[in-house]
C-alpha positions as CSV (number, residue, x, y, z in Angstrom):
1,X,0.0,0.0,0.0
2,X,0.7,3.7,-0.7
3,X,1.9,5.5,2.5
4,X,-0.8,7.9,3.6
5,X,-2.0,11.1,2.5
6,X,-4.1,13.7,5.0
7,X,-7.5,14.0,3.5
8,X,-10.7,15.4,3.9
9,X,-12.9,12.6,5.0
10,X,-16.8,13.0,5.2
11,X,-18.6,10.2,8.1
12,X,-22.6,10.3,8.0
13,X,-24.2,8.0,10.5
14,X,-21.5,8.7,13.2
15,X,-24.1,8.9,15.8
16,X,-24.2,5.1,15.2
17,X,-22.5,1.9,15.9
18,X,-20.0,2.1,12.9
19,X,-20.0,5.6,12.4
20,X,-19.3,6.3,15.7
21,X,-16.5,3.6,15.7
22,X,-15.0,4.5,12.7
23,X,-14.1,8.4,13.4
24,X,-11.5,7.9,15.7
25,X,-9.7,5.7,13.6
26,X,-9.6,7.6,11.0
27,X,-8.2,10.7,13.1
28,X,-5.5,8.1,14.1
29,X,-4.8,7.9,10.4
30,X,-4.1,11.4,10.5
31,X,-7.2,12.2,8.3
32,X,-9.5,15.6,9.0
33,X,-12.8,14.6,9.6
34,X,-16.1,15.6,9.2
35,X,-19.6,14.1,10.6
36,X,-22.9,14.9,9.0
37,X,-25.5,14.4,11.6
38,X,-29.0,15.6,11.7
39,X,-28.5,16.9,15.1
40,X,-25.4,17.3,16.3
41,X,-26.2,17.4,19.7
42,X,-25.9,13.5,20.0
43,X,-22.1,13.6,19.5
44,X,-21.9,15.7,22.5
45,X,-20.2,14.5,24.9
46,X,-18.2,11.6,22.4
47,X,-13.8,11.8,23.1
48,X,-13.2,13.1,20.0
49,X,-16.3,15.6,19.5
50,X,-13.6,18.6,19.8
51,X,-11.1,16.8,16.3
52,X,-13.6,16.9,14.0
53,X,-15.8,19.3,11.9
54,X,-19.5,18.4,12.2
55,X,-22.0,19.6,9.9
56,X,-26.0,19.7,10.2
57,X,-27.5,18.2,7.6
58,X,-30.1,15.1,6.1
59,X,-29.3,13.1,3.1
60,X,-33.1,13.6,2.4
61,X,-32.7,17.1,2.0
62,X,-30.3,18.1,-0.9
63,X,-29.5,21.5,-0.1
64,X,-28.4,20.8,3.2
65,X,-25.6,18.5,1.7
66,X,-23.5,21.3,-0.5
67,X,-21.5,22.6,2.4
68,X,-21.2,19.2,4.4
69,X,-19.1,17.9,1.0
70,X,-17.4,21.2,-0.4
71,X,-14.0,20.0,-0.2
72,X,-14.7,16.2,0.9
73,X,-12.0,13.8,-0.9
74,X,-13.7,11.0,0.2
75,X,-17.3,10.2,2.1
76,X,-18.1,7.2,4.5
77,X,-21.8,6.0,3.5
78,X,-23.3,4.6,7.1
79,X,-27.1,5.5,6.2
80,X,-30.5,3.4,6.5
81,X,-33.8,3.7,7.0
82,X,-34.5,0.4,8.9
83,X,-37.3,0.3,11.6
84,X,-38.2,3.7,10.3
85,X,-41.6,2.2,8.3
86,X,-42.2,-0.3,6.3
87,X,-41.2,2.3,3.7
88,X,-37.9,2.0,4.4
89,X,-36.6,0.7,0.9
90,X,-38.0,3.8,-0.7
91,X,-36.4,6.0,1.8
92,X,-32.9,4.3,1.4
93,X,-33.3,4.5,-2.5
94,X,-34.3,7.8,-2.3
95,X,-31.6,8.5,0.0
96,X,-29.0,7.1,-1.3
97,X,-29.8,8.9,-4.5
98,X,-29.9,12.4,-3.1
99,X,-26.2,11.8,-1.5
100,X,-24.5,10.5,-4.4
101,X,-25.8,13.0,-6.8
102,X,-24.5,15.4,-4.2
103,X,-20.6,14.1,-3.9
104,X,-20.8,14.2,-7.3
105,X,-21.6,17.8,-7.6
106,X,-19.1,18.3,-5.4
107,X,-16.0,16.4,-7.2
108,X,-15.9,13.8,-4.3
109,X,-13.4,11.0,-5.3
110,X,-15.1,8.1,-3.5
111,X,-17.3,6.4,-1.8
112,X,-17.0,3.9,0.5
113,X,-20.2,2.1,1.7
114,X,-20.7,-0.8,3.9
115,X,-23.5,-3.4,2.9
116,X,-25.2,-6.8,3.8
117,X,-23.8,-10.0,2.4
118,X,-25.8,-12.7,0.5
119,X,-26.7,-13.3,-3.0
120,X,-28.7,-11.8,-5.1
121,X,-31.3,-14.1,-5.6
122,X,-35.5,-14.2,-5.5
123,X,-35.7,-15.2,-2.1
124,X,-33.5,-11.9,-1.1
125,X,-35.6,-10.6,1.6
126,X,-36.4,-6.9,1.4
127,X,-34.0,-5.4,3.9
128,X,-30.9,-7.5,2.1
129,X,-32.0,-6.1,-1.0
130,X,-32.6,-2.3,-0.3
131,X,-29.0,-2.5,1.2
132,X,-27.8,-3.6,-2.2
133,X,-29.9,-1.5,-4.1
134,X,-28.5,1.3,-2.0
135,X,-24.6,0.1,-3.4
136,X,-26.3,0.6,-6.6
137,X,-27.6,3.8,-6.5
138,X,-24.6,5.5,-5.1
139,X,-22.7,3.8,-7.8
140,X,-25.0,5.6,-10.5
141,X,-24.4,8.3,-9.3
142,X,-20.8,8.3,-11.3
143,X,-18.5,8.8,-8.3
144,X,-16.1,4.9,-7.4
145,X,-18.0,2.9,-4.9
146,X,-16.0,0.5,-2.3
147,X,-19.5,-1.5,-1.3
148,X,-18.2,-3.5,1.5
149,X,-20.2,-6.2,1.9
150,X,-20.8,-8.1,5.8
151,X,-23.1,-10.6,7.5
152,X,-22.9,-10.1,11.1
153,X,-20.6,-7.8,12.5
154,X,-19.6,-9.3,16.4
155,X,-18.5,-6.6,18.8
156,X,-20.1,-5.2,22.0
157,X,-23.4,-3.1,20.2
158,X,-23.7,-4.6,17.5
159,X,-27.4,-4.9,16.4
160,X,-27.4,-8.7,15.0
161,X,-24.8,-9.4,17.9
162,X,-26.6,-8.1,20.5
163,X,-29.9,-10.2,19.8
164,X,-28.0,-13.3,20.2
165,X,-26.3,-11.9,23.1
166,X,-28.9,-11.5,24.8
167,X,-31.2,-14.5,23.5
168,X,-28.5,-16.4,24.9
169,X,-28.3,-14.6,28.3
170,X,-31.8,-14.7,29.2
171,X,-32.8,-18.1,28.3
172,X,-31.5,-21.8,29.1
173,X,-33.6,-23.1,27.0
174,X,-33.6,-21.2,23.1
175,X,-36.7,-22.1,21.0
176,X,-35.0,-22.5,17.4
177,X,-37.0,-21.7,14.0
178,X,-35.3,-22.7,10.7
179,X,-33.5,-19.4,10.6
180,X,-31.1,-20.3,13.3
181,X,-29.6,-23.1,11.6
182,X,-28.9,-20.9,8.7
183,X,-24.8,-20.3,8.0
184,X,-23.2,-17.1,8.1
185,X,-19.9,-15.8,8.3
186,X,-19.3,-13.6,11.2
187,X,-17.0,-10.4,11.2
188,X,-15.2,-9.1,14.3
189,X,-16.1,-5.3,14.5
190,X,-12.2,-4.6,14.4
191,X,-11.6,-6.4,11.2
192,X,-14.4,-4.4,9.7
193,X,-13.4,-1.6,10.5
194,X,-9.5,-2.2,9.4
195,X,-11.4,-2.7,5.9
196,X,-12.9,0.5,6.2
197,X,-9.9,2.4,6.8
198,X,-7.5,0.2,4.8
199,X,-9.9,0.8,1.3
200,X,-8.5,4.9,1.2
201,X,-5.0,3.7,0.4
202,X,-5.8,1.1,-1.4
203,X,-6.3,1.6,-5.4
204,X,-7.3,-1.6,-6.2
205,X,-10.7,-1.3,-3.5
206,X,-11.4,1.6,-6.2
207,X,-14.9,0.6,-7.7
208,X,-15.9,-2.4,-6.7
209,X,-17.9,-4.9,-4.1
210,X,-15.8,-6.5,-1.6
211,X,-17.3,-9.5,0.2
212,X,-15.6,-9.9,3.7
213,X,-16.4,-12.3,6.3
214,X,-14.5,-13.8,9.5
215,X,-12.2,-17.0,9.2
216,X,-14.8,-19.4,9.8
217,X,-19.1,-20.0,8.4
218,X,-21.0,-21.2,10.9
219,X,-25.0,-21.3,11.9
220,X,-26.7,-18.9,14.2
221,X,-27.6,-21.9,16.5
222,X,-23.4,-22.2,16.8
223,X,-23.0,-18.7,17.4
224,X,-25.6,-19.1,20.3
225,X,-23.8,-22.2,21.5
226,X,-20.2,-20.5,20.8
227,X,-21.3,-17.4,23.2
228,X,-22.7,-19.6,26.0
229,X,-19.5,-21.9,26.0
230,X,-17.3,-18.4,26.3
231,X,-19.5,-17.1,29.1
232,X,-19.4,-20.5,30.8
233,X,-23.7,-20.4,30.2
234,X,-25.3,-24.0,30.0
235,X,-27.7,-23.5,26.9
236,X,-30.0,-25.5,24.5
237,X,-31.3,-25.3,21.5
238,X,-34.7,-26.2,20.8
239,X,-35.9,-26.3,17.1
240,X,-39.7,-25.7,16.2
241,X,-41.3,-26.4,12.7
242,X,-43.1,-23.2,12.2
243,X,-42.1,-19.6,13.8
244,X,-42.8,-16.7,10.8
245,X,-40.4,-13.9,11.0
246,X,-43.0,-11.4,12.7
247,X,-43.7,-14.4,15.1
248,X,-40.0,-14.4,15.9
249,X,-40.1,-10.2,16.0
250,X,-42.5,-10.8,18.7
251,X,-40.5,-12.6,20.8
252,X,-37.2,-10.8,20.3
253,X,-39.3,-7.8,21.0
254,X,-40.6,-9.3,24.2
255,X,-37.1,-11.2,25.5
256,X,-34.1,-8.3,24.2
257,X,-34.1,-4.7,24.2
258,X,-34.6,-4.9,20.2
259,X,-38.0,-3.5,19.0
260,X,-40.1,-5.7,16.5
261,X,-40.0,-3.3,14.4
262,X,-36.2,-3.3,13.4
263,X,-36.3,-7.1,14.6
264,X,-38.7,-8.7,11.9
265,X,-36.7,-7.3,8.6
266,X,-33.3,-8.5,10.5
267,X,-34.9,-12.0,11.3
268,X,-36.5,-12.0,7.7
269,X,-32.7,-11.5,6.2
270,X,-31.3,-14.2,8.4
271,X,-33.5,-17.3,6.3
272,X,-30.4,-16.1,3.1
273,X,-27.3,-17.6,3.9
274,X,-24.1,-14.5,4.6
275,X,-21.2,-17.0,3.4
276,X,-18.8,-15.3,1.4
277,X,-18.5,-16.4,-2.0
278,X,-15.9,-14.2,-3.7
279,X,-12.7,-14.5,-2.0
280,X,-10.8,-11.7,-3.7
281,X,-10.4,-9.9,0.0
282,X,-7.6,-11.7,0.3
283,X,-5.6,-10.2,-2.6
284,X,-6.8,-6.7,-2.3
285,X,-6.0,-6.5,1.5
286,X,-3.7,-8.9,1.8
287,X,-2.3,-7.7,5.2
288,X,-6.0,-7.8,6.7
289,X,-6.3,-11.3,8.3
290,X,-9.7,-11.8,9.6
291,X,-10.4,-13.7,13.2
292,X,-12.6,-16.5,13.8
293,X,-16.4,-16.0,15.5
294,X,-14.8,-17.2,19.0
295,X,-12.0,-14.9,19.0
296,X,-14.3,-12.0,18.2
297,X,-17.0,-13.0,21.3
298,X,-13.8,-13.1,23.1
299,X,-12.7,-9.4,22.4
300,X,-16.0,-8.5,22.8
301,X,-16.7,-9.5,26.2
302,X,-13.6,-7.9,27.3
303,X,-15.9,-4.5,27.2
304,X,-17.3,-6.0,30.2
305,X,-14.2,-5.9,32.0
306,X,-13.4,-3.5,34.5
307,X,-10.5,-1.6,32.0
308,X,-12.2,-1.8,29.1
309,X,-16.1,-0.9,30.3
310,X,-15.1,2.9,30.5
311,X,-14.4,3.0,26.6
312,X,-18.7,2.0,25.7
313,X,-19.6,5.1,27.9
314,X,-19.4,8.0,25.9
315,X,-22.8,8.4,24.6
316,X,-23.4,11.6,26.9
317,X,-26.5,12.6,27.8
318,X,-27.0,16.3,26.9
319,X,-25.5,18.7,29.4
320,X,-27.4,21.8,28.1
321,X,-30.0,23.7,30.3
322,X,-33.5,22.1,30.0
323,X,-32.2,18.6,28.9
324,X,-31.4,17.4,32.1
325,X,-33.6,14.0,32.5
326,X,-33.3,13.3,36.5
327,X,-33.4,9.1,35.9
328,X,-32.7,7.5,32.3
329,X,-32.9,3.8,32.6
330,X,-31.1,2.2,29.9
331,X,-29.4,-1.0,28.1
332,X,-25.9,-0.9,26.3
333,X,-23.5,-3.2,25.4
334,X,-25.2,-5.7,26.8
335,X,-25.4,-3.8,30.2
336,X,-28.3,-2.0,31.9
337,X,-27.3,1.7,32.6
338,X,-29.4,3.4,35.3
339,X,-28.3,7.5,35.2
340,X,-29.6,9.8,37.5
341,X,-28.5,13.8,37.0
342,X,-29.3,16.5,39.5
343,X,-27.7,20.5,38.6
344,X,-26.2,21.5,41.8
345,X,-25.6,25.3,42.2
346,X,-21.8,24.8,43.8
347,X,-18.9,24.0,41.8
348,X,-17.8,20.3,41.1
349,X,-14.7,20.9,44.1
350,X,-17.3,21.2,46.1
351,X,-18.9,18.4,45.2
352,X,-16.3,15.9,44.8
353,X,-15.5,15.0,48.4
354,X,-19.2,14.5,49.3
355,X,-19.4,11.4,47.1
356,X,-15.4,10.3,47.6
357,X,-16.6,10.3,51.0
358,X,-19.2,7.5,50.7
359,X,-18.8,4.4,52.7
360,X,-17.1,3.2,55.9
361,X,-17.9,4.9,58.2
362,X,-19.8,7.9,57.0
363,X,-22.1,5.5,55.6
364,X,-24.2,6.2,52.1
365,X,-26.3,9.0,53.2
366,X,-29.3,7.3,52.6
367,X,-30.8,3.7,54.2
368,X,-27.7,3.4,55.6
369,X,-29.2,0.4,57.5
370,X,-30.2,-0.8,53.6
371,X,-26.2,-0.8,52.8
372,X,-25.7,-2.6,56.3
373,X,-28.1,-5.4,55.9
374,X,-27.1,-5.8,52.2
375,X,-23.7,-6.4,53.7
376,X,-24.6,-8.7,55.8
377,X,-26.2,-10.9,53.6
378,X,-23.4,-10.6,51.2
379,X,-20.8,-12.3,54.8
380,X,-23.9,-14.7,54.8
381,X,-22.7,-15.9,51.0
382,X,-19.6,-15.8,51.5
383,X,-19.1,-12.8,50.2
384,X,-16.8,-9.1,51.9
385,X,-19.6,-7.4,53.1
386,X,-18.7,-4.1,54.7
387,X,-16.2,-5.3,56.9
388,X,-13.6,-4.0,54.7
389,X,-14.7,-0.5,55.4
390,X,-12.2,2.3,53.7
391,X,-8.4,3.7,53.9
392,X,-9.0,6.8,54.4
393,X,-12.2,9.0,56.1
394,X,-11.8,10.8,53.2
395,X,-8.9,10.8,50.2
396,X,-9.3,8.1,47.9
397,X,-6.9,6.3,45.2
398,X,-7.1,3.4,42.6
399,X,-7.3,0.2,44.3
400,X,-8.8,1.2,47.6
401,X,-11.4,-0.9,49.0
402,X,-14.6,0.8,49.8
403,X,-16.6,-1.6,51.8
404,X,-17.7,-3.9,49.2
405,X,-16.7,-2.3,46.2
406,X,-13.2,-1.4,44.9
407,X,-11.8,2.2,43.4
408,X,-11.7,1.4,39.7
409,X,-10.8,5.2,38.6
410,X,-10.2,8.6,40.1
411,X,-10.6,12.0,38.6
412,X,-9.9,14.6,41.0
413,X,-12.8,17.2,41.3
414,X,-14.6,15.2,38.9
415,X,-14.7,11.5,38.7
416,X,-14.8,8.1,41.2
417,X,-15.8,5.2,39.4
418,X,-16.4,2.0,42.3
419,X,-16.4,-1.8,40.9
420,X,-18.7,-4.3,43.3
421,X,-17.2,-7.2,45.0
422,X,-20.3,-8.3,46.9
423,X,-22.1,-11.5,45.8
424,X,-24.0,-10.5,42.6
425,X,-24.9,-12.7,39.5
426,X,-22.8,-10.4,37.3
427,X,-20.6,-7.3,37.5
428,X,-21.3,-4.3,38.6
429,X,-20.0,-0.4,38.6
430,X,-20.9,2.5,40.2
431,X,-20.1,6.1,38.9
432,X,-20.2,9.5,40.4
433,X,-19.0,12.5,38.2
434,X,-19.2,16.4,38.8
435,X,-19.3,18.3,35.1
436,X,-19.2,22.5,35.4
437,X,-21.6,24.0,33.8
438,X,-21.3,27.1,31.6
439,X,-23.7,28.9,34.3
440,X,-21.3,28.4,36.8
441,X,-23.3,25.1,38.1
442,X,-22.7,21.3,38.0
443,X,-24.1,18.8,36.7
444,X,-24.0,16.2,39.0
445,X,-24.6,12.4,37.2
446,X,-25.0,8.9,39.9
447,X,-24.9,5.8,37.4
448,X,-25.3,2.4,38.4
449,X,-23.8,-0.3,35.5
450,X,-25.0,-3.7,36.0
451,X,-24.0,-6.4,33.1
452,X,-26.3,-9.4,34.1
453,X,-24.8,-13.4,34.2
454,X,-27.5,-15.3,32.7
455,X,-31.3,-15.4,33.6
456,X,-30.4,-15.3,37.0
457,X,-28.7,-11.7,36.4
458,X,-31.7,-10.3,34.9
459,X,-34.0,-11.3,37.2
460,X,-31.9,-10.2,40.2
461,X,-31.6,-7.0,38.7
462,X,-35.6,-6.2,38.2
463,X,-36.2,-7.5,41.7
464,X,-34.3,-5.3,43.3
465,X,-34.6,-2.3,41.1
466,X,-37.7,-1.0,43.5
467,X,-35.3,-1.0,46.2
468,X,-32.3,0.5,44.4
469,X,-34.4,3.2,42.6
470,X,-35.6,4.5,46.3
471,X,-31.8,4.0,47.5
472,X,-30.4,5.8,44.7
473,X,-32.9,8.8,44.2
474,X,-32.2,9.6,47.9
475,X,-28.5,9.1,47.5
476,X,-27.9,11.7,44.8
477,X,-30.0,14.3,47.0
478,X,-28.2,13.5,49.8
479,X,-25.2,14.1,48.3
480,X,-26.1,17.0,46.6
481,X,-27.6,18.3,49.5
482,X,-24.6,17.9,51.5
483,X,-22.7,19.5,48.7
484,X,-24.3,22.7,49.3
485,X,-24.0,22.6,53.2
486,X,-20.4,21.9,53.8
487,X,-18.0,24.2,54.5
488,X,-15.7,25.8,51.2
């Protein structure tokens, strides 16, 4: 490959799971970067929100395009409508259209698109097909394609990997249509995305479709099996004769945080097989070397541990006035997120030492006896309990213990992020964080991170979440409360 040149690169969709993904690599690459979002208030509070140029605009609306591509060399293509209607195939067309006629307008050199895998035959179902048609119509549009084209893409967020994930979390027993035993050829997210990046220095990518696929083909029912034997999950498969794909919608819908509506066209593309058919990755990235499915669970369970859960936490709520929800309960990454946010009219100094406080024995500010009993029953398994207490009445560091959680990360005057070590059929995290505000207040965000073993994990969590949601409304006031009354 050529050595590479700084360019002008143009993302749209990086408010979503590639997009998003994708920017910071391409900053590595020593690219400038620009993101076309229809409200750029959703990248707030991303790492690398203040490296790149980002532009308001909709694909759907022409004239908002011409400044987003004036001096674009090349443009990422991450749009669809699915879940949108069942219009959607019209609305990628259409879409799709509208954005290549506009890069070429604008002298863009390329486009690089990423698309669904499987061939092009009757039985296509409708989402497979609009993502092909889409390839097509940006390549009318005269400007060089790279249509990348992938079955399921494995990493923590993925949409396809996700409903597995949790399909095999949640149930011992998994009731199996005909789809499941359909073969595929899964993609680990970071070979995907070293295709992405790879294509701008490489000619020969230049106008053309580009099948890619991980090292091995297997069914969905062995990706299910695959995952449980990784998470050390007892699982089995149960096949039925008949479950339609809005059948099977339904019950995604009803056991995973996936909504029937973007559920039944996924389901309905997973009756075509995703096997890679033209192997010609190979030669034109020859230095890419895709991993196998097991490899890729592997890397992305590893979001789950404690140093690498911190990187699938930057989609920020909103710190502006007025859009300041006080509880957002949540899934992510396989994880349930529960984020409450008070604005505290101190600085973040001030309120820094009220929740490094926490614990031992100060106590939790709120149901203290709550914390005490939960301790005890956590001795009762076997577990610390609060025995451990803390270091320090006050100062904390990475490491400490904290009754029964442990110091994971410190931010001074803004950050303490605690990792449980009680009993708990999962893992569990704890954040406080203190952001100024430009009005001279803080924004002041308690978020509890729970990433659930099994059915057991989930059901533990939804039992006590009456409990916790008392426990923690009253411990963010307390602490704010307290901010406000201590001494400067």
């Amino acid at each position: 490959m050529s050595e590479p040149q700084q360019r002008t690169i143009l993302v749209t969709g990086a408010t979503g799971y590639i997009g998003g993904r994708l920017v910071p690599r391409l900053l590595e690459a020593g690219h400038a970067v620009r993101c076309l979002v229809r409200d750029p208030t959703r990248l707030e509070g991303r790492p690398w929100h203040d490296d790149v140029d980002i532009v308001a605009g909709d694909v759907l609306e022409p004239e908002t395009l011409v400044g987003a591509l004036r001096g674009v060399d090349a443009a990422y293509y991450f749009i669809h409508s699915m879940g949108s209607g069942s219009d959607f195939h019209q609305r990628d067309l259409t879409a799709a259209e509208s954005f290549g006629g506009a890069a070429s307008r604008a002298g863009v050199a390329r486009i690089v698109y990423l698309g669904g895998l499987a061939q092009d035959d009757p039985s296509l179902s409708e989402h497979l097909r609009s993502r092909q048609q889409t390839g097509d119509a940006l390549r009318k549009s005269g400007v060089p394609v790279t249509e990348f084209r992938a079955g399921v893409i494995v990493g923590s967020g993925s949409l396809s990997f996700q409903m597995i994930r949790y399909l095999t979390e949640r149930l011992p027993a998994m009731i199996c249509p005909r789809w499941v035993f359909t073969r595929t050829q899964p993609i680990a997210i970071r070979d995907v995305l070293d295709y992405l990046v790879a294509a701008l220095e490489t000619p020969g990518s230049m106008d053309r479709i580009v099948e890619i696929g991980g090292s091995d083909v297997v069914t969905y029912g062995d990706m299910m099996m695959i995952y449980a034997e990784v998470r050390g999950l007892k699982r089995k498969l149960v096949p039925v004769p008949v479950l339609t794909p809005r059948l099977s919608s339904y019950w995604v819908n009803l056991v995973t945080p996936i909504p029937a509506s973007i559920a039944r066209p996924l389901i309905e593309g997973l009756r075509n097989e995703s096997v890679v058919r033209d192997s010609s990755a190979g030669d034109v990235f020859p230095e890419i070397h895709p991993v196998s499915y097991r490899i890729a669970v592997e890397r992305a369970l590893e979001r789950l541990e404690a140093s690498a859960v911190e990187t699938t936490w930057s989609d920020a709520l909103s710190t502006s006035q007025g859009d300041v929800p006080p509880v957002v309960l949540t899934t992510q990454e396989g994880m349930v997120l529960e984020r409450r946010q008070r604005v505290v009219s101190v600085p973040p100094e001030r309120i820094y030492p009220v929740f490094t406080g926490l614990g031992g024995e100060r106590g939790w500010l709120y149901w203290n006896w709550a914390w005490k009993l939960r301790g005890a029953l956590d001795r009762l398994l076997g577990g610390v309990g609060l025995r451990r207490g803390r270091r320090h009445p006050q100062e904390v560091r990475v490491g400490d213990a904290l009754d029964f959680w442990r110091v994971e990360a410190v931010e001074p005057d803004r950050m303490m992020r605690l990792r449980a070590e009680m009993k708990v059929p999962g893992k569990a995290w704890l954040q406080f964080e203190a952001s100024p505000r430009k009005d001279g207040t803080t924004l002041l965000s308690q978020t509890a991170f729970f990433a659930p073993k099994g059915l057991g994990g989930w059901l533990y969590w939804y039992a006590l979440y009456p409990v916790h949601r008392i426990i923690f409304n009253g411990m963010i006031d307390a602490i704010a409360r307290r901010s406000m009354t201590r001494p400067t």
